[in-house]
C-alpha positions as CSV (number, residue, x, y, z in Angstrom):
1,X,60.7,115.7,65.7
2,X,59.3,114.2,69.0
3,X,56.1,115.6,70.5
4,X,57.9,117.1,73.5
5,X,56.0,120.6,73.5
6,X,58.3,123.7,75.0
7,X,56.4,126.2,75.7
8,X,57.3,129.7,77.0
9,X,55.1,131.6,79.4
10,X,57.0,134.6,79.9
11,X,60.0,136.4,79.7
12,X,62.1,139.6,80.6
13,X,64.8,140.4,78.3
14,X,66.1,137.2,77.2
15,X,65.2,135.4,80.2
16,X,62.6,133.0,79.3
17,X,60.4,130.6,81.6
18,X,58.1,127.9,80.5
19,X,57.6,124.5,80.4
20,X,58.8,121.4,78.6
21,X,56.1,118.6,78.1
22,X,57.8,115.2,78.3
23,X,55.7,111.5,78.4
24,X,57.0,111.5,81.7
25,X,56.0,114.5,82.9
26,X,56.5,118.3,83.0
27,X,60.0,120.3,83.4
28,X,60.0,123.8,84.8
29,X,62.6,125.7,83.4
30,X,65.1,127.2,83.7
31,X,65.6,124.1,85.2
32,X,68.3,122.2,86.7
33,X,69.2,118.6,86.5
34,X,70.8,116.8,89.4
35,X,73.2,114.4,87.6
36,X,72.7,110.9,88.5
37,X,75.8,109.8,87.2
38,X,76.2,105.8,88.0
39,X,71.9,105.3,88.3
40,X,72.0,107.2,91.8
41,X,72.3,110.8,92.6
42,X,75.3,110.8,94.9
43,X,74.0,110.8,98.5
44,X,70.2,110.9,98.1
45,X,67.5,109.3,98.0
46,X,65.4,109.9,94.7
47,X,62.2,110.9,96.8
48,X,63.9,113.4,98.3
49,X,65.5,114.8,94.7
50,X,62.0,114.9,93.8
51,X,60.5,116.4,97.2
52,X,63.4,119.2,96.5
53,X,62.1,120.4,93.3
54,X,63.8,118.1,90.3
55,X,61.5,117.3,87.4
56,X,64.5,115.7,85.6
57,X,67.5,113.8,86.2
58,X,70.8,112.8,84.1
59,X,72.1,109.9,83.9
60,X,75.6,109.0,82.7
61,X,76.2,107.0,79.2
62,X,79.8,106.4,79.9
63,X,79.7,105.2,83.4
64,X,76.3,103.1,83.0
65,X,77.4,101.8,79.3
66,X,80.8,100.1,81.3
67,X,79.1,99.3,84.7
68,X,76.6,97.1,85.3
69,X,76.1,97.6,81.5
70,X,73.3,99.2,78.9
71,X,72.6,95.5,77.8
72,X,71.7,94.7,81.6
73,X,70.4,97.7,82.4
74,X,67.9,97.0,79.3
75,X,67.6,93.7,80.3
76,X,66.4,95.3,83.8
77,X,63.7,96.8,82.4
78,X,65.5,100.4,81.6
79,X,66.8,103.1,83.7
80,X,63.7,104.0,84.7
81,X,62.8,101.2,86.5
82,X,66.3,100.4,87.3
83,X,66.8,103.2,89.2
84,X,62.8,104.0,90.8
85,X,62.9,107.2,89.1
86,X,59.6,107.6,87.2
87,X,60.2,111.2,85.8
88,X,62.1,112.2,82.9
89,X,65.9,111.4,82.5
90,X,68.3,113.3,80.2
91,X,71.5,110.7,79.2
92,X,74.8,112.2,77.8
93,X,76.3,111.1,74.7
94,X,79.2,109.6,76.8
95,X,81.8,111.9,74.7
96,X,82.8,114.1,77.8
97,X,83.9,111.0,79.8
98,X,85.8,109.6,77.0
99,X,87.9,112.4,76.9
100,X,88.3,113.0,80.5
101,X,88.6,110.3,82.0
102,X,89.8,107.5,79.7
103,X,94.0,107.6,79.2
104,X,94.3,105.5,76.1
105,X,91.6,106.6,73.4
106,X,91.9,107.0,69.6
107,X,89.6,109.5,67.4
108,X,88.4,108.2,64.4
109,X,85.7,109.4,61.8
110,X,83.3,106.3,62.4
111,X,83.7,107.3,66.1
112,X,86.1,106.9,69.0
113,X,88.2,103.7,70.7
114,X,89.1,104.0,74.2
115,X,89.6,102.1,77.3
116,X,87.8,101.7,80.3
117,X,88.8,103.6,83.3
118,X,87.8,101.3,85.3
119,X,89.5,97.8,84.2
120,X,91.2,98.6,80.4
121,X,89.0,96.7,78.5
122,X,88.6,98.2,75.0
123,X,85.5,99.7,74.0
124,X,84.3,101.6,70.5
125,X,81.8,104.4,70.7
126,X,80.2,105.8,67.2
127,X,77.6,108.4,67.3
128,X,74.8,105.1,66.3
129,X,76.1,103.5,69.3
130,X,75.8,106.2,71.9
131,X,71.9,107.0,70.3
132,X,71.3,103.2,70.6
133,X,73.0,102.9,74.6
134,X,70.9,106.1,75.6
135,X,67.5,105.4,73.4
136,X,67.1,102.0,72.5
137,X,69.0,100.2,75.9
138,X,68.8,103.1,78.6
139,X,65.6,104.4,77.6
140,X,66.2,107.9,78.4
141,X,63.3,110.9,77.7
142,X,66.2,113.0,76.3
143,X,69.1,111.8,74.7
144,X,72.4,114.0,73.4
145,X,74.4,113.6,70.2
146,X,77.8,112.3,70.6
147,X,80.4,115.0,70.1
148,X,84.4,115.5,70.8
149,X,85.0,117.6,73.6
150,X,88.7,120.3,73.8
151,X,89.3,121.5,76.7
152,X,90.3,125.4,77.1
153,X,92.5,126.8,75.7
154,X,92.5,124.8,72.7
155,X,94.4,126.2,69.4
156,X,91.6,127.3,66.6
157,X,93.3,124.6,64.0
158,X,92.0,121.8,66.3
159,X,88.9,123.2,68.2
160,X,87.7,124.1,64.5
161,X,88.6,120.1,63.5
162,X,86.9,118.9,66.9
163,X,83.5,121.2,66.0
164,X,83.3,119.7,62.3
165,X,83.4,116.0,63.5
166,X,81.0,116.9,66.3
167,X,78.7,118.9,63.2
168,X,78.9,115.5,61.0
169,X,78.8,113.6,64.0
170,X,75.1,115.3,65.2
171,X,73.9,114.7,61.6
172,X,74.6,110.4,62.1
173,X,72.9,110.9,65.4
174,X,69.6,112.2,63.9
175,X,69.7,109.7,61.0
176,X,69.8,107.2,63.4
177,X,67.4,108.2,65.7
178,X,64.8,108.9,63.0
179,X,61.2,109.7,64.0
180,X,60.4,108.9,67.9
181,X,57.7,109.9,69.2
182,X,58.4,109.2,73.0
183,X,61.9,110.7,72.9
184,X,63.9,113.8,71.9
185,X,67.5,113.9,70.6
186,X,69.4,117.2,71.0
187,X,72.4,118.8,69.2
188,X,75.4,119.7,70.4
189,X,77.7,123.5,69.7
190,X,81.1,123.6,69.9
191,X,84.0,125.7,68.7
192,X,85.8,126.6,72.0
193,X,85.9,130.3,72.5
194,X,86.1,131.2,69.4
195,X,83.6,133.3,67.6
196,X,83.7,132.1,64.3
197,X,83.6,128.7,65.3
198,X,80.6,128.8,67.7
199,X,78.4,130.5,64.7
200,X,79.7,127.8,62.2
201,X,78.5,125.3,64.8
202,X,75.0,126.5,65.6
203,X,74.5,127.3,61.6
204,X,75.7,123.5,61.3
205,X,73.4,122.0,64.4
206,X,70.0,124.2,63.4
207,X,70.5,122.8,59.9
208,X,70.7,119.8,60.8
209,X,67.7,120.1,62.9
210,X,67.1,118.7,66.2
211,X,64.0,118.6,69.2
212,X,66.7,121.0,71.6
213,X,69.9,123.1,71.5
214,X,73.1,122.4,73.7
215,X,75.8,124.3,74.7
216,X,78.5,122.4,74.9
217,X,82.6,123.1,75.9
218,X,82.1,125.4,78.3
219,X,83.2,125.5,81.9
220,X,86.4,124.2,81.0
221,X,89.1,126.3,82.2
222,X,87.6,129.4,79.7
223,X,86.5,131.1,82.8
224,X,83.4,133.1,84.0
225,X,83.3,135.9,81.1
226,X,84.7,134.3,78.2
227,X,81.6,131.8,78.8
228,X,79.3,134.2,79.3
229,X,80.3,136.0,75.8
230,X,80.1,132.7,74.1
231,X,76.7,132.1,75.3
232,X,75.3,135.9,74.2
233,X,76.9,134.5,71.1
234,X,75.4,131.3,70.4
235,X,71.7,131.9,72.1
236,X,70.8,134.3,69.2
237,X,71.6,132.2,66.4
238,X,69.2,128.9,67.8
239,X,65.6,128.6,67.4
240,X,63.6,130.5,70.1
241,X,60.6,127.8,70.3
242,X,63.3,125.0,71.5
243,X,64.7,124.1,74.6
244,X,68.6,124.9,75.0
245,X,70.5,123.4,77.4
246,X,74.1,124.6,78.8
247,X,76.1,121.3,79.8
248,X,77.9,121.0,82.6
249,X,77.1,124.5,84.4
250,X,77.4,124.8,87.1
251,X,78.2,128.0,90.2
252,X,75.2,129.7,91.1
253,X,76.2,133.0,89.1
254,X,77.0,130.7,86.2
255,X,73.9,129.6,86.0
256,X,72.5,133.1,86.7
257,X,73.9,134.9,83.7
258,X,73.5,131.8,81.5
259,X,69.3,132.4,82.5
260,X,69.7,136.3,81.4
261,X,71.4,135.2,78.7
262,X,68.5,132.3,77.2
263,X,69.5,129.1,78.5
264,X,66.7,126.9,79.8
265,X,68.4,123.7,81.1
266,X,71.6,123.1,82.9
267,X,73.3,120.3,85.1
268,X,76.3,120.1,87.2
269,X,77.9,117.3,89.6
270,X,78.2,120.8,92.1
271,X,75.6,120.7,94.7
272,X,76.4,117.0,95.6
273,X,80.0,116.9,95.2
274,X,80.2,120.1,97.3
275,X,77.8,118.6,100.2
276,X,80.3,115.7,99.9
277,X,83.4,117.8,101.0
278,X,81.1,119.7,103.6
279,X,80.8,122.6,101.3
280,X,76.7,124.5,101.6
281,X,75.6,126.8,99.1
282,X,73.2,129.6,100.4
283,X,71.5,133.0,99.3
284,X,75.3,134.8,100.7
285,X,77.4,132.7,99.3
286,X,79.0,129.4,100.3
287,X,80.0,128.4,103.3
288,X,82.6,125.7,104.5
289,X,80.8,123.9,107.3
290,X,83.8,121.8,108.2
291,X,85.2,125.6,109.9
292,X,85.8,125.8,113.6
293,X,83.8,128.5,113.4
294,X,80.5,126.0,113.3
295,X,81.2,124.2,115.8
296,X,79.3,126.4,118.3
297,X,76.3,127.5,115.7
298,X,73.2,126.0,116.6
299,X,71.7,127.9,113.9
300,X,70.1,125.8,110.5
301,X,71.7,126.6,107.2
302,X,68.4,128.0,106.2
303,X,65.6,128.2,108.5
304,X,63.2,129.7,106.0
305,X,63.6,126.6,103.4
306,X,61.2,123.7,102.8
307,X,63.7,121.3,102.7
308,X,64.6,119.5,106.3
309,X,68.4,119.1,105.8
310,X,68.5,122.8,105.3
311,X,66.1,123.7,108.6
312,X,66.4,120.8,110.8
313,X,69.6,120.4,111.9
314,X,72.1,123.0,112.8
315,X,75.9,124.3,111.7
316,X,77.3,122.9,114.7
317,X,75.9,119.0,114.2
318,X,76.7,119.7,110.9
319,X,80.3,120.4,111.7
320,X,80.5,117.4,114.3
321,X,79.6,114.7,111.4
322,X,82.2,115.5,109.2
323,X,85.0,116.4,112.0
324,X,83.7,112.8,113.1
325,X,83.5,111.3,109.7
326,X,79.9,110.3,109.4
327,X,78.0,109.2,106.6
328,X,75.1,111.5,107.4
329,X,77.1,114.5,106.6
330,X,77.5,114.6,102.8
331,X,74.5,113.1,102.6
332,X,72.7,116.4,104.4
333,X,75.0,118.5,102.7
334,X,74.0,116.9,99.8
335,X,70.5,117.2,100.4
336,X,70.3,120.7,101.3
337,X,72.5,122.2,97.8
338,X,70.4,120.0,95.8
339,X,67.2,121.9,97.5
340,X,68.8,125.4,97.4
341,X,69.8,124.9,93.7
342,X,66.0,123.7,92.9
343,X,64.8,127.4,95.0
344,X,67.2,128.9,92.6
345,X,65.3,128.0,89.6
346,X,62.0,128.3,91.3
347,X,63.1,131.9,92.6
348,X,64.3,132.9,88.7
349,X,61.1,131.4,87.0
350,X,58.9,133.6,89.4
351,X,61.1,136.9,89.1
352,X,61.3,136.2,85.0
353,X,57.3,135.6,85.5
354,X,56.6,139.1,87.6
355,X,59.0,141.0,85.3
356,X,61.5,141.7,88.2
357,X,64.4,139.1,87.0
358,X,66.9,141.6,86.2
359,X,66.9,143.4,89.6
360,X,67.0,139.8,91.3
361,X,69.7,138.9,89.3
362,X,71.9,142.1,90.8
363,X,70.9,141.2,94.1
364,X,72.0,138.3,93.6
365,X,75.5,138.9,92.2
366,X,75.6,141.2,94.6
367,X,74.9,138.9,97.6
368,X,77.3,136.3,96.0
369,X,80.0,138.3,95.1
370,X,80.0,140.2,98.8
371,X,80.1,136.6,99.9
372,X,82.7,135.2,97.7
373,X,85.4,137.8,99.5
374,X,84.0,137.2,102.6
375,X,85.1,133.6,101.6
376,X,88.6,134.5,100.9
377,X,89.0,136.7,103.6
């Protein structure tokens, strides 16, 4: 096991806060990871991720393993210094990508062939290869076991095959990561939305044993309860003094639930990709500044926040940049949700912290769910 200490200061219910030690520094959690899929974050600079509130990033195997390369990036001095980010970085195994976004791939035991997205050349990813990409070439704090993704719904017959390979699949992954005291491997749970599976999974993953837990396969068309019964599910049955880490999640009141619920860790490709299509998240709700509506607001997203994207400039400049198509735009947009999701988890660690989390968290669904048929309205 790596000497990444986790631990937990407080909590109220299953909510937990506390603190992951890292060589690269602390992480907060609940915490949530900006994803910085091709070595940037999409629209921002990395001062301003950190002057936001991030203590970690995530990087993207897939995308960084095809362009400009692991071997360069290596050769570059690692994706540390590749990127100027000098605080922890989380990689994926690569597995999700392959199965989203490649068209031509083929499953094996030793791992999987596919094709890159990006000009067809042919690739082969084993779970050795993906530890050595993220460890060994990236040189990421945290690395993830490869494992084959289903998307929802998936029969049981095949989401019960998917979870076994992804089960022998972790064990390859630890035997080839061995004993690193720098860097921490986590294990993957699968098994769709099935019960049986999901317990098989985490029984299979805990076994094997591994420095954090992750969720994975959720937030894939399973929608907002079946994940959250999956994740009262699976929580229980990992260790309590390790970090677990829900991947790819995601709304607001995903995340929420997930915290009440005994997730630590989470990232999602939301905040940015929303700023991108002019889309702000606030305390109501989110709001669509691209709206007419704006165009006369010279009121700030969020005049109370720290962050000057959010205070600085109002609804109605906002509006004007992306009715005029300019750059600034998604990258304030992009700026401000990456801030609001950082107060989030600030705003959770101190309610879990007082003892008050489960009152803010129905305020808060409250707030959003108001806002959410406001939206549609």
């Amino acid at each position: 096991m790596a000497e990444f200490p986790f631990h937990i200061s407080a909590t109220d219910g299953e909510a937990r806060t506390g603190r992951l030690s890292t060589q690269r520094g602390d992480i907060a959690t609940p915490a949530f990871m900006p994803v910085g899929t091709a070595g940037t974050v999409k629209a921002m600079f990395l001062d301003d991720v950190r002057s936001a509130g991030a203590d970690i990033i995530l990087g993207n195997t897939y995308h960084l393993m095809l362009r400009p390369g692991a071997e360069r990036v290596h050769k570059l001095g690692g994706l540390h210094r590749f990127m100027g980010w000098t605080h922890p970085i989380l990689t994926d195994s690569g597995g999700f990508q392959v199965f989203s976004l490649s068209e031509l791939r083929n499953m094996k035991e030793e791992g999987v062939e596919f094709r890159s997205h990006i000009d067809g050349s042919l690739h082969f990813l084993s779970p050795e290869r993906s530890i050595e990409i993220q460890s060994d070439l990236l040189g990421s704090d945290i690395a993830m076991q490869l494992d084959e993704c289903v998307a929802n719904p998936c029969e049981h017959g095949p989401a019960a095959a998917a979870m076994r390979l992804s089960a022998r699949w972790g064990e390859r992954a630890k035997a080839y990561f061995g004993n690193r005291d720098r860097q921490a491997l986590f294990g993957i749970v699968q098994g769709s939305t099935y019960p049986d599976l999901r317990k098989e999974s985490a029984l299979r993953v805990v076994e094997t044993g591994f420095d954090g837990y992750a969720i994975g396969g959720l937030a894939v068309g399973e929608g907002h309860d079946a994940m959250c019964d999956m994740i009262s599910l699976t929580t229980p049955l990992l260790p309590r003094d390790r970090p677990r880490y829900l991947m790819g999640v995601g709304k607001p009141i995903d995340i929420v639930e997930a915290v009440a619920r005994g997730v630590d860790m989470f990232d999602c490709v939301l905040p940015t990709r929303s700023g991108r299509h002019g889309q702000a998240w606030t305390w109501d709700g989110p709001i669509n500044l691209k709206n007419a509506k704006f165009a006369e607001d010279d009121q700030p997203i969020d005049a109370s926040s720290n962050c000057p994207a959010s205070r600085d400039y109002s609804r109605a400049y906002l509006n004007h940049l992306f009715k005029a198509g300019e750059y600034l735009g998604p990258m304030l947009l992009s700026w401000h949700n990456i801030a609001f999701f950082q107060a989030m988890m600030a705003a959770m660690r101190q309610a879990i912290s007082a003892g008050r989390f489960e009152a803010w968290r129905q305020e808060m669904r409250g707030r959003w769910l108001v806002g959410a048929e406001d939206q549609s309205g």
